[in-house]
Structures are given as structure tokens and as C-alpha cells.
MARMIRO-345032 format. One line per 8 residues: number of its first residue (from 1); their letters; for each residue x, y, z of C-alpha. Coordinates in steps of 0.25 Angstrom, whole numbers, m for minus. Example, Ala and Ser with C-alpha at 12.3 -4.5 7.8 and 13.67 -1.06 7.14 Angstrom:
2
1 = AS = 49/m18/31 ~ 55/m4/29;
END
This chain:
164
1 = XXXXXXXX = m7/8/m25 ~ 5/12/m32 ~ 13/1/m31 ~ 2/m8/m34 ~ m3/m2/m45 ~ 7/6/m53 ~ 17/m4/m54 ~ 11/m13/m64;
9 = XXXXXXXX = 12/m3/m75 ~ 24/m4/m83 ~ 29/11/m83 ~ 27/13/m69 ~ 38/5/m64 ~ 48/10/m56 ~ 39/23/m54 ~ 28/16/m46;
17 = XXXXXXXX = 38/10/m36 ~ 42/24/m34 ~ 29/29/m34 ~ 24/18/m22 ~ 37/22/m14 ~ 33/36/m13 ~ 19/32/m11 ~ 24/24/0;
25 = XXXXXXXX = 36/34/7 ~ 22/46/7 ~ 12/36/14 ~ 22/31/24 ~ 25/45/27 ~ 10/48/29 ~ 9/36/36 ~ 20/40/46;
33 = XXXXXXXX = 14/54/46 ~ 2/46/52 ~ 10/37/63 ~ 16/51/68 ~ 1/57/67 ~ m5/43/76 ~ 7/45/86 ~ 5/59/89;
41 = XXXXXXXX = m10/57/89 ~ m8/45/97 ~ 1/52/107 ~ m9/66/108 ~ m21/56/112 ~ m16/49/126 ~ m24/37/130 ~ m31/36/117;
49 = XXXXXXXX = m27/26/109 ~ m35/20/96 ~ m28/7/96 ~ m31/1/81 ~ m29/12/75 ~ m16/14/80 ~ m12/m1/78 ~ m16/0/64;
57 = XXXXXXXX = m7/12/64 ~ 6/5/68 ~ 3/m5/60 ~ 2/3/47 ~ 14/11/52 ~ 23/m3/54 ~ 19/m8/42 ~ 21/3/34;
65 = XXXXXXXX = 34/5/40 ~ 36/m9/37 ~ 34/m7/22 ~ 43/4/19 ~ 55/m5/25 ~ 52/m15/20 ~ 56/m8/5 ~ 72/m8/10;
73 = XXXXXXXX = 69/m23/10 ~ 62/m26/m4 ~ 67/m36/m12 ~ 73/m35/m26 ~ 59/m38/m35 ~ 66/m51/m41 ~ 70/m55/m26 ~ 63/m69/m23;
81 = XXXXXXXX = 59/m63/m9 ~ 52/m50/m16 ~ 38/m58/m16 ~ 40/m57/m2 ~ 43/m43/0 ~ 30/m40/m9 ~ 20/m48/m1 ~ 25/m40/11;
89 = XXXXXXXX = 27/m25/6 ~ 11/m28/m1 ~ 6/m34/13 ~ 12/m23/20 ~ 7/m12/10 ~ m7/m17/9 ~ m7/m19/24 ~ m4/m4/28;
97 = XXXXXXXX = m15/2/18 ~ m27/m8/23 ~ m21/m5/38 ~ m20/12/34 ~ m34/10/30 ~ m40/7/40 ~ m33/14/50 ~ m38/27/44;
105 = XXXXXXXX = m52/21/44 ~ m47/18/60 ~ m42/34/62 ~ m53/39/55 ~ m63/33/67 ~ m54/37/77 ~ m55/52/72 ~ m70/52/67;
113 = XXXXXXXX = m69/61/57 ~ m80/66/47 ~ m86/56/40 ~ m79/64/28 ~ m66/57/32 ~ m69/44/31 ~ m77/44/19 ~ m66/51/11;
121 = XXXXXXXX = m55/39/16 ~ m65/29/12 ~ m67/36/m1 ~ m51/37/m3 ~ m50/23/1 ~ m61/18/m8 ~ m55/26/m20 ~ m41/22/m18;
129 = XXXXXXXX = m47/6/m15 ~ m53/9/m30 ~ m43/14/m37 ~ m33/2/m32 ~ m46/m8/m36 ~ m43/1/m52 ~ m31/0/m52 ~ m30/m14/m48;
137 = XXXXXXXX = m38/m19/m60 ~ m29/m10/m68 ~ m16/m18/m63 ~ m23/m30/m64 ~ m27/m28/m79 ~ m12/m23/m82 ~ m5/m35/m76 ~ m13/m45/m82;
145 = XXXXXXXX = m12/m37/m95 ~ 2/m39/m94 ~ 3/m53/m89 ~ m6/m57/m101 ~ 3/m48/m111 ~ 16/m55/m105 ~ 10/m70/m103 ~ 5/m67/m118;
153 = XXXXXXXX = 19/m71/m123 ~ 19/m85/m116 ~ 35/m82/m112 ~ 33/m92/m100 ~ 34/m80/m92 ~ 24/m73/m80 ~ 26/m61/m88 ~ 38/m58/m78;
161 = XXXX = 48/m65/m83 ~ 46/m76/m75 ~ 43/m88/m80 ~ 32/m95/m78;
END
């Protein structure tokens, strides 16, 4: 949310690249904390296996994996091939929190916990899918602000220098 949200303001640049790195670096950690927690779990429950769940698992592990390599390979931003490197890192990003989600939602049936648990990660969910729903109409009301600001000038240009 960091990255997607914070960068459109014009002080916060470099600092939310920064911020999203360090956001990034502490959730792969927990989730490699995790992959170590299925493994042991995994290997302490002999002929119990709940396949899905542990798919989903490697996947998200993979792919997460796969994200913070592929940051040794990002393009310069004026590279022609950077559009490219965007789609991908996005997909990847977006991919690992939908699949996370509802893993957790597959790991809390497995355990069964109180009713308590679920409850309060639908709630954080739900609050977390409101405040990105806020903040996205916020965005959305800067940028176009700006592009109409900029376009204002009729320079012939996007309002990136580009010209149209």
C-alpha cells in the first residue's frame, strides 16, 4: 500500500521507495519465518498432509522469492523495457497477497480455532480493504488534479514531458 499510495505525493519521493523496501525486507522475513513454521509442522505430523494449503504455501514462497530477485534486475525508469519490469513486479506483488489471503483463511480451517480468530482477520482484512478503497479515491483525486493543473498549460505535453 505503500508504494502504491505514497508515491504520488511529491515530497514523498525517494522516501516511500525506501519505506516499501523495508516493508517488503520485514514481510518476506515473516514469510520465511512461516515456510520454516509449515516445514517443521509439516515434518512433526507424519502421514498428514493438507495438500492446498501446502501448495498455495510454495507458491507464495516461490513467488515471493521471485519478487525480491527480481529487484537486482530492474530497469533504469526511462529504460524502454521498464513497462515490462512493472507489469510483472505488480502481477507478482498482487498475486502473493490475494494467494496469502486466502491461505490464512485455509490454515485457519485446518486449526479451527475460536470463532474469535477468524472474525478478527476478516475484520483486519476488511479494514485494510477500506482504507486502500480511501486512499485510492485520494490518489485518484491528486493525479487527476495534477494532470488537469499540467494539461492547463496546453505545452503539447502528458504532463511528463512527453509530448503528446
Amino acid at each position: 500500500m505503500i508504494a502504491r499510495y505514497l508515491r504520488v505525493f511529491e515530497g514523498a519521493d525517494p522516501a516511500w521507495f525506501y519505506v516499501h523496501i523495508a516493508c517488503q525486507i520485514s514481510g518476506y522475513a515473516l514469510g520465511v519465518g512461516g515456510w520454516g513454521l509449515g516445514l517443521k509442522l509439516g515434518s512433526e505430523s507424519a502421514g498428514l498432509t493438507y495438500q492446498p494449503h501446502r501448495n498455495i504455501g510454495i507458491a507464495i514462497f516461490a513467488l515471493a522469492t521471485l519478487q525480491v530477485f527480481a529487484l537486482f534486475l530492474r530497469p533504469d525508469p526511462k529504460n524502454k523495457y521498464r513497462v515490462y519490469w512493472n507489469v510483472y513486479h505488480h502481477s507478482i506483488g498482487y498475486s502473493v497477497i490475494v494467494l496469502a489471503i486466502v491461505n490464512i483463511f485455509k490454515g485457519l480451517n485446518i486449526l479451527k480455532p475460536a470463532t474469535g480468530w477468524k472474525t478478527g482477520y476478516i475484520v483486519i482484512i476488511a479494514i485494510l480493504g477500506g482504507v486502500a478503497l480511501v486512499l485510492e479515491a485520494i490518489t485518484w483525486a491528486i493525479v487527476l488534479r495534477r494532470r488537469k493543473r499540467n494539461h492547463s498549460y496546453g505545452n503539447g505535453t502528458n504532463g511528463n514531458g512527453l509530448q503528446l
